[in-house]
N, C-alpha and C positions, 0 to 999 in steps of 0.2 A: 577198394583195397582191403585186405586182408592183415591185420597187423598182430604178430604175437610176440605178448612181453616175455621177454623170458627171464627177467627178474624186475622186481621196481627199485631193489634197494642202492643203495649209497655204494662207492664205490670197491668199500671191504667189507661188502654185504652185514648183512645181521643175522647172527649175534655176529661182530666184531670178537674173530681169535682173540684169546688170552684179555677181554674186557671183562674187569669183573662188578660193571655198573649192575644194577636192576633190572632196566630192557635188554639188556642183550643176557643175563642171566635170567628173564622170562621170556626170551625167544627162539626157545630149540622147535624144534617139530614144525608144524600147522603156521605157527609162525617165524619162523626162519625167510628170509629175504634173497634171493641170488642179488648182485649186481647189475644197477638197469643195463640193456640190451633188447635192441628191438629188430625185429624179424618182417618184413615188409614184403608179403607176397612171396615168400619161399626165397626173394631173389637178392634182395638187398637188407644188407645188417647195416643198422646203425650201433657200431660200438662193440668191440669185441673187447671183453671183459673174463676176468678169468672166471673159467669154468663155462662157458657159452655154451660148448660143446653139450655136455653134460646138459644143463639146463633145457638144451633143446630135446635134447631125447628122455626127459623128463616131461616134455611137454609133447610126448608125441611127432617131434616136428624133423625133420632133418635140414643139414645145411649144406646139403650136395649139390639143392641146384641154385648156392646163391654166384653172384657174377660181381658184387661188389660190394667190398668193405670198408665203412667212411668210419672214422674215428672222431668226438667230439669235446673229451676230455684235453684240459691246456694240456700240454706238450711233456709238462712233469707228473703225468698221471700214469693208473694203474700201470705194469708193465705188462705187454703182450704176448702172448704164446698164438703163435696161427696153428690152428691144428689141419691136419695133411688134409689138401686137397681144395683149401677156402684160396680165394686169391691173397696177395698181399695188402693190407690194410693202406690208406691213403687218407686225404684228409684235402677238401676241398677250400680253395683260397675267400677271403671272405667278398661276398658278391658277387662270385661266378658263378657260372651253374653248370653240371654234369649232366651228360642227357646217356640214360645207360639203354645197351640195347634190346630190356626190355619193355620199352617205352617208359619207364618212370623218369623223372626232369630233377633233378635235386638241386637245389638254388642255397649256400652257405649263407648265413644269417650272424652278420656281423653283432658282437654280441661287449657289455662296458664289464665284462671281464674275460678270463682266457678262458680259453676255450673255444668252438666253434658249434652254434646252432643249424640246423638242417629242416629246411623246409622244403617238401616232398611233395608233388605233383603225379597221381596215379594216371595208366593211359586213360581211366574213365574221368578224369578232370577232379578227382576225391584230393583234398588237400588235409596235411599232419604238417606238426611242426615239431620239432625235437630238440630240446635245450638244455646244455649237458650240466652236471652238477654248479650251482652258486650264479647261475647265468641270465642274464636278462638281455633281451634286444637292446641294440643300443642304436640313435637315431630316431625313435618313435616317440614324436610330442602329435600331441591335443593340433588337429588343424594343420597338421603337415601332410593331408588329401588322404583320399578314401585306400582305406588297408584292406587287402583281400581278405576274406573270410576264412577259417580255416575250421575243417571238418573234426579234426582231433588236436589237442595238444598236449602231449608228455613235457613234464617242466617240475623242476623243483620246488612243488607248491608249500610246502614248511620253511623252506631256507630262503624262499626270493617271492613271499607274496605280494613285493611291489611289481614283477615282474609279469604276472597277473594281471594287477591291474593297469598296469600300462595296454598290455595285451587290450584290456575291454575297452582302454578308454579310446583307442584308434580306429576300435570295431572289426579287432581281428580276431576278436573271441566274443561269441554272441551267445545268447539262450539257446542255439542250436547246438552250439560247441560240445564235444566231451572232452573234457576237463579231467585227467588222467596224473596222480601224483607219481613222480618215478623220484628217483635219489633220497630214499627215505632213509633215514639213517636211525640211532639211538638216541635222537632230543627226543624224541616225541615216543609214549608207552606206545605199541599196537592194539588194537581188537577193538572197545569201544571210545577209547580216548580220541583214538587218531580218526573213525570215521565222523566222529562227530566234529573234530577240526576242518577237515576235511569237508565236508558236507559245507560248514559256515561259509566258504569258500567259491560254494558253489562246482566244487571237484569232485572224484572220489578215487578211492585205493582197488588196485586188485593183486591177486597173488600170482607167485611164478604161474608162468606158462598160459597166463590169459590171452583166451585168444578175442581182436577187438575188430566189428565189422563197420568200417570208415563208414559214417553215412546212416546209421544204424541207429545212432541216438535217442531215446524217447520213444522207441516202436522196441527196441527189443532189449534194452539197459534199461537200467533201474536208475535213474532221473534224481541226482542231490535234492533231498527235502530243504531249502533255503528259508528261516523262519520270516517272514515280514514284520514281525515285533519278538523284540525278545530283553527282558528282565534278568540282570544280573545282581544279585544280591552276594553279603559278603560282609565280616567283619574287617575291622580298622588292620591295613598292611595284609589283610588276605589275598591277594592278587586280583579284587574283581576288578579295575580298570584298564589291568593289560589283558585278562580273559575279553573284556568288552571291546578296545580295539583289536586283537585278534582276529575276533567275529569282521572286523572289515577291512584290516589292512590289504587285502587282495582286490578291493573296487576302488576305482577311481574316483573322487570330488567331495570324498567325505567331508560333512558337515560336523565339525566338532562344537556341541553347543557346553560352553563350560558357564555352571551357576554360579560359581562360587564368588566371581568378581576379583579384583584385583587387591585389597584389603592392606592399603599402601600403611609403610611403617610396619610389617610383620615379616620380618625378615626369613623367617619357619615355613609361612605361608608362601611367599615367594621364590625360594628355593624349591617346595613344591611341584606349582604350577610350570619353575624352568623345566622339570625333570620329565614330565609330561609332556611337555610340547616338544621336548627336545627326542622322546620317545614316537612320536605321530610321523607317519608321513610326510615327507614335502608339501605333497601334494593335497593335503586336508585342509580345511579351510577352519579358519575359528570362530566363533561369535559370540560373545561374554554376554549371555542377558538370563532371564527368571522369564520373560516373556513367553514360554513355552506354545501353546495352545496355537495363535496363529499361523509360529514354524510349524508344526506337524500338522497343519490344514494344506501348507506350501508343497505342490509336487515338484522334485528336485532326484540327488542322491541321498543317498543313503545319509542319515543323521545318528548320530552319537551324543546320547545325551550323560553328561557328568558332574552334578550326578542330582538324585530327586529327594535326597534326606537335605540338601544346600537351597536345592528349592524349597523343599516344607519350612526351612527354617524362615527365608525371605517372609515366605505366606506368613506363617505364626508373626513375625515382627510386622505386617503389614494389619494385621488385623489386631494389635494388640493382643493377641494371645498370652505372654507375661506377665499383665494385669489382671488378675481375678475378676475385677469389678467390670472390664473390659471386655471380658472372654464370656462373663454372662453377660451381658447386653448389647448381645449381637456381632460376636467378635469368633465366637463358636459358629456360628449361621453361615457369617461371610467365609469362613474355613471350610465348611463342605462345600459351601458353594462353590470354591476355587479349587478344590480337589475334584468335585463331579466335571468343570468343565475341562480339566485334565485329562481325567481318565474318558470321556467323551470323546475329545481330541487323539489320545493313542487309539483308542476302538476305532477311528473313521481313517485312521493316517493312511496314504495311498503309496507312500515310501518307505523304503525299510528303514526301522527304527531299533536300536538297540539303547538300550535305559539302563545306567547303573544306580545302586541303592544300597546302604546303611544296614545293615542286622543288626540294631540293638535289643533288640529283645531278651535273648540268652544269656544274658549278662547280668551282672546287680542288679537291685532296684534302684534307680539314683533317688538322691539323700532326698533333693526341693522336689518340690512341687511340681513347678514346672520344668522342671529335667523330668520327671514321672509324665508330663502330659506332653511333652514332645516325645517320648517313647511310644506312647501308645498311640500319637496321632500319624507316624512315624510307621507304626504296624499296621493301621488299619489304611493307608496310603499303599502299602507296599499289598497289602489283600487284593488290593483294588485295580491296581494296575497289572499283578501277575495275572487277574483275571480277562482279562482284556491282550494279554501274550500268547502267542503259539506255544512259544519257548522260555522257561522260568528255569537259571543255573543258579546255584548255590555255590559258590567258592571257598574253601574252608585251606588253608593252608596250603594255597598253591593249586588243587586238585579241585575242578570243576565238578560237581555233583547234579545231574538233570534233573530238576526237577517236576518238569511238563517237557513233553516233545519229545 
């Protein structure tokens, strides 16, 4: 199949008339967005969107010889204009399927919001799936029998990246898959921001009028670089914890390892860890330990580690490190040795791993001592393990800064 987008954006394109946010006031030209709209073989549109027209003769394409027009958007979306000569727009029931007569099979994909998703059967057996703004399959659990594989999916990958990873975890979207973000609106800046979200994801963006060859994948597209380790650094309330689940909230079975312990009687602390867990997935898993080294020997999913300044601290408290007399006689020894078998442990992990981490450095010098020798055992921890990263971001007020990869 033959598939061309003829916009990826949100439903009031980008820039968003009369918005006078940031992205949509740095999104004229180059980066301007139509409204998603997909063009399937000359024959069949999913989603007439205003300005389609236009868009496609933008893109080179015409829409004379298409024969059917499915609509995907709940029922109070865009409003439609048919321009002269398409047929009438229609909208398949959820679980039927349309067999058009140029051999494509279109099967409505019952979805846990409005709207209706469209999965697409070409006469060469090339399977797409198309899922309209805010939308996730609905019905697909872990063990409820083998899901057909599907060759492309367009899907709201910013706004619904549980939708995603439900998708992987039934194995209806594999390593083969292109992973195609459409309904992109103005949460997210354009140009290096969004491919780099994007990419963590294992997806990626194109611009109006891309034309995409089902089946094509990896032979003649440019393949999301997916880091297998990657280091999130960050000052106190800089955002690196949600920058870090970010990086995984699109795969299934995530492993949340949190250090910090539960530190009962701290009510500060507590309210905390609610707001985080209640921030995760359903579907992540938790496990409160400092034990690190064996987890990241364990092949599994993806693991989230939060965070390794809670661990150094553990360490230091295990080895006496707050004793001076302590710390020289053997208490300094045992602390490399517990940081080298760490950072030995991320260098060999055969799962993807993402590590959040503490920036004190740029800060005061604190007043003790030892606030001075947790700083700097603190930095030479964080040397260490970005060394051992594909991928090292910096988070400084909100805004991800790359600093490897």
């Amino acid at each position: 199949m033959d598939v061309t987008l003829l916009g990826p954006g949100a439903p009031a394109g980008l820039p968003r008339p009369d918005c006078p946010c940031a992205v949509c006031a740095a999104s004229p030209g180059e980066r301007a967005r139509a409204a998603a709209s997909v063009l399937v073989d000359g024959v069949l549109l999913l989603d007439l969107t205003p300005g389609a027209a236009f868009a496609a003769a933008r893109a080179g394409r015409s829409l004379g010889g298409v024969r059917q027009v499915l609509l995907s958007h709940p029922h109070d979306g865009p409003a439609v204009e048919v321009p002269a000569g398409l047929p009438q727009p229609g909208r398949v029931p959820d679980g039927r399927e349309l067999a058009v007569l140029t051999g494509h099979r279109v099967r409505a994909v019952a979805l846990d919001a409005g709207g209706t998703g469209y999965a697409v059967t070409g006469p060469d057996g090339q399977r797409l799936l198309y899922l309209p703004p805010g939308g996730s399959p609905a019905g697909l659990e872990e063990g409820s029998g083998a899901a057909e594989r599907y060759d492309l999916v367009l899907l709201d990958v910013v706004g619904r990246p549980d939708a995603l990873a439900k998708l992987r975890a039934v194995g209806a979207v594999g390593p083969a898959t292109d992973v195609v973000a459409v309904h992109l609106d103005h949460d997210v800046p354009p140009g290096d921001e969004l491919r780099r979200r994007l990419a963590a994801a294992g997806a990626r963006g194109v611009a109006d009028g891309t034309s995409l060859a089902v089946g094509a994948y990896g032979s003649a597209t440019a393949v999301p670089d997916v880091p297998r380790r990657t280091l999130v650094l960050g000052g106190a309330r800089s955002g690196k914890s949600v920058e870090a689940e970010r990086r995984l909230e699109s795969f299934p079975g995530v492993v949340y390892v949190a250090t910090g312990g539960s530190r009962g009687g701290d009510t500060e602390w507590t309210a905390r860890v609610a707001a985080h867990r209640e921030r995760r997935p359903g579907s992540w898993r938790t496990r409160e330990t400092c034990d690190l080294v064996p987890l990241l020997a364990e092949d599994g999913p993806p693991v989230l580690v939060d965070c390794l300044s809670l661990w150094l601290t553990d360490a230091m408290d295990a080895v006496g490190a707050w004793d001076d007399a302590l710390w020289a006689d053997g208490g300094e020894r045992e602390l490399r040795e517990r940081v080298a078998a760490l950072v030995a442990a991320v260098r060999s992990a055969r799962r993807t791993v993402v590590l959040v981490s503490n920036e004190v450095g740029s800060g005061i010098v604190p007043a003790t001592a030892s606030g001075r020798r947790y700083r700097d055992e603190l930095g030479r921890l964080n040397a260490a393990v970005a060394a051992e990263c594909e991928q090292v971001v910096l988070v400084v007020a909100g805004q991800a800064l790359v600093l490897r990869g």
